[in-house]
N, CA and C atoms as a LAMMPS dump frame, in Angstrom:
ITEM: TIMESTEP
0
ITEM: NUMBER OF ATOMS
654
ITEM: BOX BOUNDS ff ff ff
-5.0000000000000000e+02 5.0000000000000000e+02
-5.0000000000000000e+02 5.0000000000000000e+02
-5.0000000000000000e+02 5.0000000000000000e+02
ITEM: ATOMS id mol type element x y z
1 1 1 N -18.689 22.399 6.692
2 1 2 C -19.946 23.091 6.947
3 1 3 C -19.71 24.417 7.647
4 2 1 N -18.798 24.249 8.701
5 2 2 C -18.584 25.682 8.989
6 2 3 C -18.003 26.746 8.262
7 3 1 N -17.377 26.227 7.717
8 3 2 C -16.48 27.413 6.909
9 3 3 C -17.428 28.157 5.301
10 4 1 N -17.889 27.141 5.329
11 4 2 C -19.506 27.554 4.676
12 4 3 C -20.515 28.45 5.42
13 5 1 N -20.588 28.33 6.548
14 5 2 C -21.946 29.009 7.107
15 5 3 C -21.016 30.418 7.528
16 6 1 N -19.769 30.579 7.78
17 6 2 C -18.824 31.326 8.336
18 6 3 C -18.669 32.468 6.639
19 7 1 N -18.682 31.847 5.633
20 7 2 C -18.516 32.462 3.958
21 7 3 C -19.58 32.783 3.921
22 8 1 N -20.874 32.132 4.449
23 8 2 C -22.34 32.943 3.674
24 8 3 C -22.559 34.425 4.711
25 9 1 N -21.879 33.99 6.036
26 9 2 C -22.312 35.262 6.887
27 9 3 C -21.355 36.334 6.267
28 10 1 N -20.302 36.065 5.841
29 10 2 C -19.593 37.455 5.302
30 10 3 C -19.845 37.983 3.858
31 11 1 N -20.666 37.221 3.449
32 11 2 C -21.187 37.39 1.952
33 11 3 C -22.125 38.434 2.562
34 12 1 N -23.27 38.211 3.818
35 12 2 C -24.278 39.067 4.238
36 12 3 C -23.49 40.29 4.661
37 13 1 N -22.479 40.304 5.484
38 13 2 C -22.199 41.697 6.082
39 13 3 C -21.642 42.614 4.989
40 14 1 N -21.162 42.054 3.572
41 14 2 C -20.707 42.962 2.637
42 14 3 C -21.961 43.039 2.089
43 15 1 N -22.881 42.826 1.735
44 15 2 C -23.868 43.228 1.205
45 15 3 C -24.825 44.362 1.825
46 16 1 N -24.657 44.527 2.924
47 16 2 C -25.476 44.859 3.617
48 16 3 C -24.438 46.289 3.568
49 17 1 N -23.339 46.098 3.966
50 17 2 C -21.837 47.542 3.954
51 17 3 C -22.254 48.265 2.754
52 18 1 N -22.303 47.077 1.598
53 18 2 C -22.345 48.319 0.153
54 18 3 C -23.79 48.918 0.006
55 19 1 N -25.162 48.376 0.375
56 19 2 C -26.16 48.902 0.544
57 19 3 C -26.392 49.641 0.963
58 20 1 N -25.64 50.06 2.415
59 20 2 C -25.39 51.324 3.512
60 20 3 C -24.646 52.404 2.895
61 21 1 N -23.73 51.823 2.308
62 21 2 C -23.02 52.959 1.463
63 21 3 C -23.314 53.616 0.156
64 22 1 N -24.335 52.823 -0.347
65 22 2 C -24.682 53.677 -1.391
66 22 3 C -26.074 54.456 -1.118
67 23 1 N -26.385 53.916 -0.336
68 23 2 C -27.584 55.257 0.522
69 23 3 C -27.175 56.495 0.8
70 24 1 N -26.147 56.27 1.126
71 24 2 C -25.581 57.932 2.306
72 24 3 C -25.794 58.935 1.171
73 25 1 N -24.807 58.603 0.259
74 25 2 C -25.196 59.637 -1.506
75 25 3 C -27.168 59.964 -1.438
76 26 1 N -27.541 59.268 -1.329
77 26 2 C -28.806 59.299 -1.364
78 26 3 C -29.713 60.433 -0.579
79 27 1 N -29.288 59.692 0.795
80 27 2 C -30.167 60.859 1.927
81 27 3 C -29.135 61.88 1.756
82 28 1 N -27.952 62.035 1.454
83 28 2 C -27.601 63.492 1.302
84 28 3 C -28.434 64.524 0.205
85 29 1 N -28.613 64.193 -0.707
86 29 2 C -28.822 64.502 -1.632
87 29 3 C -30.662 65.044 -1.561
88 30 1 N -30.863 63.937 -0.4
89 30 2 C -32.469 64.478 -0.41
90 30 3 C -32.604 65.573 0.689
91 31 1 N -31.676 65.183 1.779
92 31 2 C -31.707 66.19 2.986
93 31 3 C -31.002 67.635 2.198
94 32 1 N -30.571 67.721 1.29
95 32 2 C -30.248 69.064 0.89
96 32 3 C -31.388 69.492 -0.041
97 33 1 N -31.855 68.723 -0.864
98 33 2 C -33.435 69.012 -1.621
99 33 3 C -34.493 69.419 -0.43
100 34 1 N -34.65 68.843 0.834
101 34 2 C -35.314 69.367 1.699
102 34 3 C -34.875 70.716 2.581
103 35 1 N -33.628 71.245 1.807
104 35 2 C -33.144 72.139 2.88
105 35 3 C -32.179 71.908 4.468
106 36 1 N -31.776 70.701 3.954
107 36 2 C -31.364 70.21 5.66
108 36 3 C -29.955 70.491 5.585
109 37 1 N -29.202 70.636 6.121
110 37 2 C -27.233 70.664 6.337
111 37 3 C -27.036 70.56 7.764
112 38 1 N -26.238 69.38 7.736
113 38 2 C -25.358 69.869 8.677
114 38 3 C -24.909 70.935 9.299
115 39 1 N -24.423 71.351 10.04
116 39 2 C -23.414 72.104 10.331
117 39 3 C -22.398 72.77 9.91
118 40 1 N -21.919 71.985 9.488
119 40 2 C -20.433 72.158 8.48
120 40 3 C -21.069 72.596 7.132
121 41 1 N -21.866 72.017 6.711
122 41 2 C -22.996 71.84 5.376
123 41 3 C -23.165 73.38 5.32
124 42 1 N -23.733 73.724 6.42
125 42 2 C -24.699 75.045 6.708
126 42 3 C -23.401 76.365 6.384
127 43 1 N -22.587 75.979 7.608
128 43 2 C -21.199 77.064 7.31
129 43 3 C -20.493 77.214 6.203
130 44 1 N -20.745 76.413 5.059
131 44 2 C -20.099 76.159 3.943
132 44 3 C -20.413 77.553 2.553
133 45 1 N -22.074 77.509 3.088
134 45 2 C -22.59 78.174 2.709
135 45 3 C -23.278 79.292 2.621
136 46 1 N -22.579 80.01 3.851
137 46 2 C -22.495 81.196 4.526
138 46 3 C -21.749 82.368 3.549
139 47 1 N -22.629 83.57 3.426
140 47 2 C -22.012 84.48 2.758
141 47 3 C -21.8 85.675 2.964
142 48 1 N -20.761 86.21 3.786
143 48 2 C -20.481 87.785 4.393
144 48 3 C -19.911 88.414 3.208
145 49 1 N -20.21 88.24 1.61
146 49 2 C -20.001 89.237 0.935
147 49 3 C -21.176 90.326 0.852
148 50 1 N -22.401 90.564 0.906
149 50 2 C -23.539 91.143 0.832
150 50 3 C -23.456 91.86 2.526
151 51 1 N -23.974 93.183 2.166
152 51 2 C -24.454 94.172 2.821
153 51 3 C -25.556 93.718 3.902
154 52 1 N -25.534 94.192 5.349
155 52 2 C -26.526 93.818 5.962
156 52 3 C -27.528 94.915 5.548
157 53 1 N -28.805 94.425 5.94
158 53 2 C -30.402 94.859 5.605
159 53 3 C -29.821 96.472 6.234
160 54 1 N -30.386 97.691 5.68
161 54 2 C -30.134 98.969 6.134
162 54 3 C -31.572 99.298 6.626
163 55 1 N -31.348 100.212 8.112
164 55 2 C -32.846 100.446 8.641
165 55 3 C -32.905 101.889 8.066
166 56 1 N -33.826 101.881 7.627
167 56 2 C -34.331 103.382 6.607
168 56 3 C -35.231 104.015 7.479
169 57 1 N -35.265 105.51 7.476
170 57 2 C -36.074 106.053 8.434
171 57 3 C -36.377 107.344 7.913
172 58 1 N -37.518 107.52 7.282
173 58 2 C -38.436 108.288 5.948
174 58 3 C -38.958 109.472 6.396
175 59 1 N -38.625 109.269 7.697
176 59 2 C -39.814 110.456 8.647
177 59 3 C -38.791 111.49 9.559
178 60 1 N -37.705 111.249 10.19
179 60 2 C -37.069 112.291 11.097
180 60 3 C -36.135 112.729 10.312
181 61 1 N -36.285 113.961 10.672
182 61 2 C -35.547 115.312 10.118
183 61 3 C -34.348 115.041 11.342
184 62 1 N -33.241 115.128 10.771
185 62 2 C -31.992 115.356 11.655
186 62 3 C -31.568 117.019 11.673
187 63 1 N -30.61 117.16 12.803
188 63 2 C -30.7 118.519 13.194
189 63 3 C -29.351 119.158 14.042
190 64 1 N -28.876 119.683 14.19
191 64 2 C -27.697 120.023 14.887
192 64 3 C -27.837 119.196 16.272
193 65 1 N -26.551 118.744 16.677
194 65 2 C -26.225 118.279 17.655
195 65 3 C -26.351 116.787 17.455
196 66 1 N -27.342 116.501 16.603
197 66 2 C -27.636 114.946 16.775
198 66 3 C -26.285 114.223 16.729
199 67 1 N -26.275 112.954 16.705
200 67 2 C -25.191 112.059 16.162
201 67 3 C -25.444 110.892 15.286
202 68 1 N -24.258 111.186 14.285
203 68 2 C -24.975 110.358 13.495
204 68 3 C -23.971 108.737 13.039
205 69 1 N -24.43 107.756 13.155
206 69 2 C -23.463 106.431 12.988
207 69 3 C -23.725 106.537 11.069
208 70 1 N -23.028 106.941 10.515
209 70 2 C -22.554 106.764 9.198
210 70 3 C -21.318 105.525 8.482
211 71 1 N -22.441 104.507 8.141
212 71 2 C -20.877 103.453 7.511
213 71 3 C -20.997 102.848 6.34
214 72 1 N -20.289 103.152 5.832
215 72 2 C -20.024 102.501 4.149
216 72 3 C -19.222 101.579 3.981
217 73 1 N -20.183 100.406 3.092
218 73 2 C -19.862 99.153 3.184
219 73 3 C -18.218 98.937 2.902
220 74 1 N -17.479 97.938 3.649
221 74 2 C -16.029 97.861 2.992
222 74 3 C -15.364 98.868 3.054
223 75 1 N -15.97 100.436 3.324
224 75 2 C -14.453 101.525 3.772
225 75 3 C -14.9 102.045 4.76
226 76 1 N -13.823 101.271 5.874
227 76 2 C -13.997 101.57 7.323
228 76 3 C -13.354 102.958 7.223
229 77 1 N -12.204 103.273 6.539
230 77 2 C -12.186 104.887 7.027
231 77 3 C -13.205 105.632 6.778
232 78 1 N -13.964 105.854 5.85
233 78 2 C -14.904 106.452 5.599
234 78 3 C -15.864 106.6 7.019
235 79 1 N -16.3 105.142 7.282
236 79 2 C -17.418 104.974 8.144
237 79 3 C -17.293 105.6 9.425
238 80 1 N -18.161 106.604 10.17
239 80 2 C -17.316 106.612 11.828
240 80 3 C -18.72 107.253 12.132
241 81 1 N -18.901 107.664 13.546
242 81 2 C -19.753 108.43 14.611
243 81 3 C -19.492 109.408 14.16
244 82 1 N -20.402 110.266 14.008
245 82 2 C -19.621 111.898 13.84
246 82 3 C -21.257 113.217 14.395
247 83 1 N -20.874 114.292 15.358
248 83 2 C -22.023 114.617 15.701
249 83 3 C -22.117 116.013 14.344
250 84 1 N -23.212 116.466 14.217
251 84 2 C -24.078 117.457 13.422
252 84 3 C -23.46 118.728 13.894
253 85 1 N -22.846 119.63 13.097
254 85 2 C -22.558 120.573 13.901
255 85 3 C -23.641 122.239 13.733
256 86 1 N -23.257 122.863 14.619
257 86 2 C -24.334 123.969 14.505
258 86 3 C -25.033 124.74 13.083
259 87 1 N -23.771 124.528 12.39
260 87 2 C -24.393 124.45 11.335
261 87 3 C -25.163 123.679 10.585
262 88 1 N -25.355 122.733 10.851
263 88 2 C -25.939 121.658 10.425
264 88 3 C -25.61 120.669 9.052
265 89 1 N -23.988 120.74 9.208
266 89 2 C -23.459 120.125 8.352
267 89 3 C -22.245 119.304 8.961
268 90 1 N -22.022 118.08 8.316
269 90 2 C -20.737 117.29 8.617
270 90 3 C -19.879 117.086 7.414
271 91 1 N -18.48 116.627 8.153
272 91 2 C -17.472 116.664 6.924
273 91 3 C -16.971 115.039 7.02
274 92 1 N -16.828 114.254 5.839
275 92 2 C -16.627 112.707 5.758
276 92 3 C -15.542 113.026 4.312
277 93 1 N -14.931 112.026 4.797
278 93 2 C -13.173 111.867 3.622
279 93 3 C -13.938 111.136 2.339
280 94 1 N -13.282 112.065 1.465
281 94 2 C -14.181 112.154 0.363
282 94 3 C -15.399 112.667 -0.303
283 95 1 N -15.801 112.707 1.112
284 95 2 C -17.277 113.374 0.833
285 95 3 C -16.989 115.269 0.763
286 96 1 N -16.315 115.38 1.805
287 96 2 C -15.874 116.232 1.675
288 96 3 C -17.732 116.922 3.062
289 97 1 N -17.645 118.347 2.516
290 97 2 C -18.807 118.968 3.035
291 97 3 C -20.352 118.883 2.918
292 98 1 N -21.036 118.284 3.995
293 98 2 C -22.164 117.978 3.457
294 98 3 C -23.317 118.477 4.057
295 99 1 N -24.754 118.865 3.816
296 99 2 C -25.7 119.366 4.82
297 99 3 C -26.598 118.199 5.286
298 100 1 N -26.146 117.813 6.549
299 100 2 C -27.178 116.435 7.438
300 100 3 C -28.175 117.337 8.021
301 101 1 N -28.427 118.292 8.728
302 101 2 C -29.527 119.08 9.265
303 101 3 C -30.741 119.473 8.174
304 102 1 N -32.093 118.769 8.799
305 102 2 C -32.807 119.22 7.477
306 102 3 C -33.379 118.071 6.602
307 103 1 N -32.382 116.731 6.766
308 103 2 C -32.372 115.699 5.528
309 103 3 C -32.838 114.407 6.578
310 104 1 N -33.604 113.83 5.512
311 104 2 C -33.619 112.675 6.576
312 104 3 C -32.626 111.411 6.64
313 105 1 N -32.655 110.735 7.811
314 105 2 C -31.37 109.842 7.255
315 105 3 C -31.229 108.882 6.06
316 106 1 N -32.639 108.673 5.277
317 106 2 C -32.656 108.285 3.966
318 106 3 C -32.405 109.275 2.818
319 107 1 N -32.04 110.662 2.863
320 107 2 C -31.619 111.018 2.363
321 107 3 C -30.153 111.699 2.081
322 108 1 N -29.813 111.275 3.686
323 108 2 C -28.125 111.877 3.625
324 108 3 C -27.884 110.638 2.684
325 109 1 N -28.465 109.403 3.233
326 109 2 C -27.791 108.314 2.873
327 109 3 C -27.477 108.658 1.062
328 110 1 N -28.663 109.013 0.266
329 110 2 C -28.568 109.397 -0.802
330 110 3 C -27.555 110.09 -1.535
331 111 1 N -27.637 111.194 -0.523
332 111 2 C -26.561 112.467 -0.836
333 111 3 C -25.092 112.177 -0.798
334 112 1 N -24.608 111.065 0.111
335 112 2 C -23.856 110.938 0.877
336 112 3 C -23.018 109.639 -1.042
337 113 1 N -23.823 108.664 -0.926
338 113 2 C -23.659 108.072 -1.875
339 113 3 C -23.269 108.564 -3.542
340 114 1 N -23.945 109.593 -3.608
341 114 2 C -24.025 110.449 -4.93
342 114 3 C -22.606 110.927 -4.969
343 115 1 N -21.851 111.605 -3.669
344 115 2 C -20.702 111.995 -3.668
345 115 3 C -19.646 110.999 -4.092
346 116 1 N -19.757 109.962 -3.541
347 116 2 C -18.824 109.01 -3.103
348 116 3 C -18.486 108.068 -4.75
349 117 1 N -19.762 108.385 -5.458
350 117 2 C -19.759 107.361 -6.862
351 117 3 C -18.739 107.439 -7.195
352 118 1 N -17.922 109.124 -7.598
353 118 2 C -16.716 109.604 -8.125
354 118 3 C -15.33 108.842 -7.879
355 119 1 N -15.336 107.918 -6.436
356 119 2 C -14.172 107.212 -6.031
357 119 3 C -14.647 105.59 -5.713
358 120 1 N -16.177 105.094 -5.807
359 120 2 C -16.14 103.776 -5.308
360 120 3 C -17.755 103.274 -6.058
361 121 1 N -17.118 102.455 -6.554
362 121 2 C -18.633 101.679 -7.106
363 121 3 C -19.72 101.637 -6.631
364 122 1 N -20.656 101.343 -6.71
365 122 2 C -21.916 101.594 -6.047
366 122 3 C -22.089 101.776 -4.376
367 123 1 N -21.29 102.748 -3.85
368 123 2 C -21.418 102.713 -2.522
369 123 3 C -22.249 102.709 -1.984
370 124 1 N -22.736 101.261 -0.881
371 124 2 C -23.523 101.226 -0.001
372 124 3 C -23.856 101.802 1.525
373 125 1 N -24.363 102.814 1.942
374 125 2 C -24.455 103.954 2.776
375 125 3 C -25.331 103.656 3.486
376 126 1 N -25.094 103.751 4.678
377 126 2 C -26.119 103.444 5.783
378 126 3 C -25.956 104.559 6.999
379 127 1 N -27.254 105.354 7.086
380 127 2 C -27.335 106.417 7.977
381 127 3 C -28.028 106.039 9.188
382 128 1 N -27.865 106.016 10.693
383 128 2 C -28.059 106.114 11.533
384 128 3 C -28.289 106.838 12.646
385 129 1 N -29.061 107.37 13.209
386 129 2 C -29.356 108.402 13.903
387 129 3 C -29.623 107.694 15.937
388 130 1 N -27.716 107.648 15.915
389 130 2 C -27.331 107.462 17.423
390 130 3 C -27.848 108.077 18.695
391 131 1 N -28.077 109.29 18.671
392 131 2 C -28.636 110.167 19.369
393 131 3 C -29.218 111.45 18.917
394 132 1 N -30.106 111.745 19.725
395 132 2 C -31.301 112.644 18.97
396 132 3 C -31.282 114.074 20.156
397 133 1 N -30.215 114.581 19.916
398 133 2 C -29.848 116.005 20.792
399 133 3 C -30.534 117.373 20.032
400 134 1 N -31.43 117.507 19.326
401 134 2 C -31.668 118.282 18.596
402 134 3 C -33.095 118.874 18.935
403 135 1 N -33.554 117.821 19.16
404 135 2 C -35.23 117.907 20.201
405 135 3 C -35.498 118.281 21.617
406 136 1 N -35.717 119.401 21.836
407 136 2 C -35.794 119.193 23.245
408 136 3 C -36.847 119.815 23.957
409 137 1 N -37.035 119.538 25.17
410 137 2 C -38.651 120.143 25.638
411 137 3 C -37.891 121.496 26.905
412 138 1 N -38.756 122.219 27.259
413 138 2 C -38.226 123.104 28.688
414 138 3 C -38.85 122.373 29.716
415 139 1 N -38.509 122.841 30.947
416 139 2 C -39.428 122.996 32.388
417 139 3 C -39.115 123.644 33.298
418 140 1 N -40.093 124.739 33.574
419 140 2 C -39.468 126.004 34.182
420 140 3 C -40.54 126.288 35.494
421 141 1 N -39.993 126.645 36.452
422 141 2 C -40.871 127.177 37.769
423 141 3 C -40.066 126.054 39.222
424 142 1 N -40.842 125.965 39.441
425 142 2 C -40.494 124.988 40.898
426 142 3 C -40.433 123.573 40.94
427 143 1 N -39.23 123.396 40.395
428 143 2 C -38.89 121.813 39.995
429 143 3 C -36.953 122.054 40.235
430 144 1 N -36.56 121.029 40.663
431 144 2 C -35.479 121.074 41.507
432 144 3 C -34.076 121.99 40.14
433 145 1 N -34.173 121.026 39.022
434 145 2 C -33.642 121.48 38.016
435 145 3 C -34.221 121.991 36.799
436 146 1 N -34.489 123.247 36.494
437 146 2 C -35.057 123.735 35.711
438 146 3 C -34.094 123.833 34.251
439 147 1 N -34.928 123.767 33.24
440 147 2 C -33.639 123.946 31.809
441 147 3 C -34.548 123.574 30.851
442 148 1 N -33.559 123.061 29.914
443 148 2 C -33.734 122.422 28.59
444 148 3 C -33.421 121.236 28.891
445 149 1 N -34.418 120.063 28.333
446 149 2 C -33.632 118.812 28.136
447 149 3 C -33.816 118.161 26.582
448 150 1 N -33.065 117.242 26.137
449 150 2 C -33.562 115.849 25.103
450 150 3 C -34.537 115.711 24.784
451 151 1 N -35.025 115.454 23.834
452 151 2 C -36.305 114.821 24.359
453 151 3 C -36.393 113.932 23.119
454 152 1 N -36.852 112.404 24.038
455 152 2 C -36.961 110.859 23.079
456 152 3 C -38.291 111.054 22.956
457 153 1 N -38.74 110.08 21.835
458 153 2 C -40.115 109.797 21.774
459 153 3 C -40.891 109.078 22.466
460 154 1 N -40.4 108.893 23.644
461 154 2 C -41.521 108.62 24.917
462 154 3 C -41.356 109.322 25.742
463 155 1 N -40.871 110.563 26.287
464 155 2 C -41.037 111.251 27.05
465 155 3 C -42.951 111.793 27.012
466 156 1 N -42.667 111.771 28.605
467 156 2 C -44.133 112.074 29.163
468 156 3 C -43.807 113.155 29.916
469 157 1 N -45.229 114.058 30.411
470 157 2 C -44.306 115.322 31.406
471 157 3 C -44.003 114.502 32.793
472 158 1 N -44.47 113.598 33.257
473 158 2 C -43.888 112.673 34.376
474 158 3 C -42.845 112.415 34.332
475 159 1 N -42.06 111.681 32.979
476 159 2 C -40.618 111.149 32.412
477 159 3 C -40.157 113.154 32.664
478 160 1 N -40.734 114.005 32.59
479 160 2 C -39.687 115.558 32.729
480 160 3 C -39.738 115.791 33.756
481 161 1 N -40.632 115.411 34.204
482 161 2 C -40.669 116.271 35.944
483 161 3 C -39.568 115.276 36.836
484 162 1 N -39.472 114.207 36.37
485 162 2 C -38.508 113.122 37.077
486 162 3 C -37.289 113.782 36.951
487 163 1 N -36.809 113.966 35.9
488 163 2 C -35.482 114.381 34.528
489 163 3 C -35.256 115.702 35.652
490 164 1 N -36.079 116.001 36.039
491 164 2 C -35.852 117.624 36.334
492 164 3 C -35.751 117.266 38.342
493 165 1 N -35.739 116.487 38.408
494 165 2 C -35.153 116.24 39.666
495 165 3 C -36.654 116.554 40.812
496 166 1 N -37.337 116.427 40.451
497 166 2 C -38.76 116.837 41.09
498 166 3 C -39.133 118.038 41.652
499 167 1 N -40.027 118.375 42.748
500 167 2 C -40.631 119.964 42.514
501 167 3 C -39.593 120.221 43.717
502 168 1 N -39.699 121.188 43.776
503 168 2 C -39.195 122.459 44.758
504 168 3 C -40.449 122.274 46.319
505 169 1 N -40.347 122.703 47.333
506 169 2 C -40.964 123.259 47.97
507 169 3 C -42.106 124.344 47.526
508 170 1 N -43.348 123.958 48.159
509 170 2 C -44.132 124.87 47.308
510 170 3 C -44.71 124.711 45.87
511 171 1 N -44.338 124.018 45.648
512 171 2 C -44.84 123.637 43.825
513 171 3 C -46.151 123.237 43.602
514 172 1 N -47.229 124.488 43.204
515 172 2 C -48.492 123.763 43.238
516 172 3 C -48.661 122.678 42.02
517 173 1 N -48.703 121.282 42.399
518 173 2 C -48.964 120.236 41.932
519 173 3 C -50.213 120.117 41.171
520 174 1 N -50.559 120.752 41.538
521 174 2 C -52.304 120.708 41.043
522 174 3 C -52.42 121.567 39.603
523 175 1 N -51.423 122.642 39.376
524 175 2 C -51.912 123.642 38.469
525 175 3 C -50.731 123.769 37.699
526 176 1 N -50.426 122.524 37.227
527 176 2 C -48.845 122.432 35.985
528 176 3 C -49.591 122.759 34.924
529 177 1 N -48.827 123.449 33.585
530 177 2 C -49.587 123.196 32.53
531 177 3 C -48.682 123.293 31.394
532 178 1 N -48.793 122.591 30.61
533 178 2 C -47.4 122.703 29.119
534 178 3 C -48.175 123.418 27.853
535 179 1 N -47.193 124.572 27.698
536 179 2 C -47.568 125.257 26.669
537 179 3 C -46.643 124.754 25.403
538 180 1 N -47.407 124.537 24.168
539 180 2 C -47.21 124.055 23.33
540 180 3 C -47.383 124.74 21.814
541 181 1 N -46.259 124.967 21.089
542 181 2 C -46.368 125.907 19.609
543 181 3 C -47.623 125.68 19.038
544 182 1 N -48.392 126.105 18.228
545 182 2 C -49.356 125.215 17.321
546 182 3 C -48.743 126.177 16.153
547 183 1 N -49.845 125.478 14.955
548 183 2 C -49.476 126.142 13.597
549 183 3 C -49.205 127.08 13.13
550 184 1 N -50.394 127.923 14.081
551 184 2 C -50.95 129.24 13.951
552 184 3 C -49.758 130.297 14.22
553 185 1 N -49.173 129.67 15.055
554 185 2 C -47.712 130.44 15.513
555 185 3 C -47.966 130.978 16.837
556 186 1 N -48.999 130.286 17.591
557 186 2 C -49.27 130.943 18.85
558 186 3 C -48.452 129.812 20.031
559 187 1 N -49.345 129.337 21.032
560 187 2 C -49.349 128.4 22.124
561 187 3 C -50.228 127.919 22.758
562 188 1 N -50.752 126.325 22.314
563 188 2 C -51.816 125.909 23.064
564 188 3 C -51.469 125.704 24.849
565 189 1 N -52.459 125.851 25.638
566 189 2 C -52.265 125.42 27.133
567 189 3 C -52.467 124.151 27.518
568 190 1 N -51.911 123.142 28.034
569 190 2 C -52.417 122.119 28.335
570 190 3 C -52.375 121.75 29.941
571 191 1 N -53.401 121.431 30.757
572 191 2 C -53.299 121.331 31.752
573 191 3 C -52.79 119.844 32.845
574 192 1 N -52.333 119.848 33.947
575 192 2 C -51.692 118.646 33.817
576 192 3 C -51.864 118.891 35.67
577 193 1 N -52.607 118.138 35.928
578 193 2 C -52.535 117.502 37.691
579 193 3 C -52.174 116.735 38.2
580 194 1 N -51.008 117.288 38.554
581 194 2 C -50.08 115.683 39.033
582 194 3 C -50.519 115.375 40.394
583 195 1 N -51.302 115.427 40.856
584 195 2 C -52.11 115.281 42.181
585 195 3 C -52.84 113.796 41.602
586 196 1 N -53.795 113.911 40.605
587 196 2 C -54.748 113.317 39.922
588 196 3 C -53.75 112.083 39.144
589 197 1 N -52.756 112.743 38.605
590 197 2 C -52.543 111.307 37.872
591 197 3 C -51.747 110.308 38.622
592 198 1 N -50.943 110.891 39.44
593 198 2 C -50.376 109.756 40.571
594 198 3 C -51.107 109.026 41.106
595 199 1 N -52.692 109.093 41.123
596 199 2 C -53.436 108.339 41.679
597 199 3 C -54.048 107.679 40.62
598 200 1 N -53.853 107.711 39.256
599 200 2 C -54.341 106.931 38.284
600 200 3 C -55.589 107.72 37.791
601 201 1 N -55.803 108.825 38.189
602 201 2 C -57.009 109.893 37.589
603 201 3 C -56.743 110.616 36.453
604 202 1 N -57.239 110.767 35.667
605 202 2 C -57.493 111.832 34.314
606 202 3 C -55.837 111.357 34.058
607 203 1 N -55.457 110.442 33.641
608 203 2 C -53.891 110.039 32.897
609 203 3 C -53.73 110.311 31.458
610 204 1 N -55.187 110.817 30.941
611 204 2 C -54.911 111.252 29.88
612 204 3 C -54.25 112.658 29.819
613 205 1 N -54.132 113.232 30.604
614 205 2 C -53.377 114.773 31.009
615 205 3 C -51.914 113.896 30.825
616 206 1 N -51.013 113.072 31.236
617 206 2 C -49.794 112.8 30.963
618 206 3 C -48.964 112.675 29.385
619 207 1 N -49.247 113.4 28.812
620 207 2 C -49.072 113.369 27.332
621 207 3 C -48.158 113.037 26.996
622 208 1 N -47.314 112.787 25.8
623 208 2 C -46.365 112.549 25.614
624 208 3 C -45.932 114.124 24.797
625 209 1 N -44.511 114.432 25.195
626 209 2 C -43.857 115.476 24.757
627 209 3 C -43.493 115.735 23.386
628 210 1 N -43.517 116.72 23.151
629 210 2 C -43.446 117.724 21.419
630 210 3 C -42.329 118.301 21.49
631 211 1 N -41.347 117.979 20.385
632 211 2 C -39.995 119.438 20.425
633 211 3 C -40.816 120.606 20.792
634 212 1 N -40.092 121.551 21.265
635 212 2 C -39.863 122.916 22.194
636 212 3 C -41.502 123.291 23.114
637 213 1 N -42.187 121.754 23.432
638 213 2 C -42.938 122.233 24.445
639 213 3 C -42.254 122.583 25.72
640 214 1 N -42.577 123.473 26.659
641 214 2 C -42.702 124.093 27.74
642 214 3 C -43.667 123.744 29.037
643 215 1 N -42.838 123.227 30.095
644 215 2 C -43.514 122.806 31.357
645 215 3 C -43.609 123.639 31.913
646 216 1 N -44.567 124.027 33.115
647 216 2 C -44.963 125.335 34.163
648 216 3 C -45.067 124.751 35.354
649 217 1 N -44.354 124.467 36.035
650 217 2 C -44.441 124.286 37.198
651 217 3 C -44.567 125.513 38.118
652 218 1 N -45.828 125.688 38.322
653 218 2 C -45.874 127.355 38.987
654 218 3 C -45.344 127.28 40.539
């Protein structure tokens, strides 16, 4: 009797082993129909042959001085930092001479590619615009450092008057004003009380800055 009840229990545990085992095929098969992997699953199927997503930028004109991160897929010599020079052209191996001042970085990218067909299959070109030295605002009168600076697209005349190391002795605070190109080819006035906006008054006077506007710190 025992050796009977001892044979039917191992009759159960193999039945139960091959049932378990022919599942696993199973939920694999569904956990990948659902999208699921492992780990290992997941890394298997990882693919660094394709180009990462390129950020395209339709709207800024590049310009002497800027810098520009230029890299083409798979030829690292090609690819490097390189700044805009006064002329407003850069030189890349192969490319040879090119005009970046003027173009936007979706279109060097273009230009840049068109050259390159002659030595490499569909070269993938990606233009970047590292720093933006080409824009810059003044601020002149009684402010510690007067000049030319940069200018990012959030500069405010607060963000310049900071930049500029703050006023001088004497600096009427009250009667700043940034003159600004318009179309016409003249200069609008804009008035700006830094008395008022440090206290959270008329903050619409804190504008945000325009290439070659001009601060007055009288």
């Amino acid at each position: 009797m025992r050796n009977t009840a001892n044979s039917s229990i191992g009759t159960r545990f193999l039945l139960v082993a091959i049932c378990v085992s022919a599942s696993i095929p199973a939920t694999v098969a569904a956990a990948r129909g659902l999208g699921l992997q492992s780990p290992a699953m997941h890394a298997s199927l990882l693919d660094d042959t394709s180009p990462a997503t390129k950020p395209h930028d339709a709207t800024y004109l590049i310009g002497s001085s800027d810098v520009l991160a230029i890299t083409v897929w798979k030829e690292p010599e090609i690819s490097r930092s390189i700044p805009v020079r006064p002329d407003g052209r850069i030189s890349l191996p192969l490319v040879g001479e090119i005009q970046a001042a003027g173009r936007t970085p979706v279109q060097l990218e273009q230009d840049i590619a068109t050259r390159l067909q002659t030595y490499i299959s569909k070269p993938d070109v990606t233009v970047i615009v590292e720093q933006i030295n080409s824009e810059k605002f003044n601020i002149l009168g009684r402010v510690i450092k007067p000049g030319s600076y940069p200018l990012s697209a959030t500069t405010t005349v607060l963000d310049a008057i900071a930049t500029a190391g703050g006023f001088q002795d004497f600096a009427k605070q009250s009667g700043i004003y940034i003159l600004r190109p318009n179309a016409q080819g003249g200069q609008s006035k804009l008035a700006f009380n830094y008395k008022q906006v440090i206290k959270g008054n008329h903050t619409e006077q804190n504008v945000r800055l325009e290439p070659h506007d001009t601060i007055i710190v009288p």
